[in-house]
N, C-alpha and C positions, 0 to 999 in steps of 0.2 A: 241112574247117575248117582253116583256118591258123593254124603253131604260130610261138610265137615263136622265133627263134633261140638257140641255148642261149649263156647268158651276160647276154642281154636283162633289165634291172630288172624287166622285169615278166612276167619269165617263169616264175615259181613260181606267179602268182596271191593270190589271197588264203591266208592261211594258216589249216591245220588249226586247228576249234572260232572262227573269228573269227566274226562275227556280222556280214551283207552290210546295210550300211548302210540301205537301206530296208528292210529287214523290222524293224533296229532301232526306226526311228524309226515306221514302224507299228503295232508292240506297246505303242511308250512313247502313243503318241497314243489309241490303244484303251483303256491300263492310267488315262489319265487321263479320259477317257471315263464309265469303269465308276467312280471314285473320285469325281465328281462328281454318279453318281447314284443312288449309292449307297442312299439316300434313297426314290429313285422305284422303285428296283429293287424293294425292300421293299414297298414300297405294290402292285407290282404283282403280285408274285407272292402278297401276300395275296387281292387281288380276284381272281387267277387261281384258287388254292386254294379259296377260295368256293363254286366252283362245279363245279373238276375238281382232286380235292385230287392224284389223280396226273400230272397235268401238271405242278403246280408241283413234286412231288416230282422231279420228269424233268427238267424245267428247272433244279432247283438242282443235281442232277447233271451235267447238261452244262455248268455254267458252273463247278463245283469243276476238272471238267479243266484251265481256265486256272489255278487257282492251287495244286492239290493235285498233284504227280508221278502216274502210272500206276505201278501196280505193274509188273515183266515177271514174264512165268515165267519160275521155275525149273526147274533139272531135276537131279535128283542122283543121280549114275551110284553104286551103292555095287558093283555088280558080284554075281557071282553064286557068286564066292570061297569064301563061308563056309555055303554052304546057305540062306541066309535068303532071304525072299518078302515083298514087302508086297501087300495090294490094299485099294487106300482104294475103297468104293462111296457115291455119293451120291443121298440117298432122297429125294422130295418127299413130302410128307403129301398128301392126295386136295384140301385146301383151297387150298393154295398151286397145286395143280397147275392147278384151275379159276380162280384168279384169272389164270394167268397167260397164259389162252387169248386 
């Protein structure tokens, strides 16, 4: 692939965290989209719930990703300095574990 010559105006490219114009104008187009039907969104994930209440539950989660952030992990090194230990275990109860098959 061919570089620009150094000193070239447009040889940095677009600059770190800028936002490439179409994906801009794509999200604004989508964000008005969903604010328009807003309304029908509603109506349908009622009649979805109706009949498969965990889909609509599914569904409302994949659609909180566009407006809620993701968590990331963490990680927190505390080191093994002072003798201390941690061990977190996580349990399922037998009911949860059969829903979730």
């Amino acid at each position: 692939m061919a570089k620009f010559q150094k000193g070239h105006k447009l040889a940095k490219g677009r600059g770190k965290g800028n936002v490439n114009v179409v994906t801009k104008d794509i999200r604004e187009a989508f964000k008005n989209l969903v604010e328009a039907n807003i309304d029908n969104m509603t109506d349908w994930l009622k009649r979805i719930a109706s009949t498969n209440p965990e889909r609509a539950l599914s569904l409302m989660i994949e659609m909180s990703e566009f407006t809620i952030p993701k968590l990331q992990r963490q990680q927190l090194d505390l080191g093994n300095e002072n003798g201390l230990s941690f061990e977190i275990t996580i349990k399922r109860d037998a009911d949860s574990e059969n829903k979730h098959k």
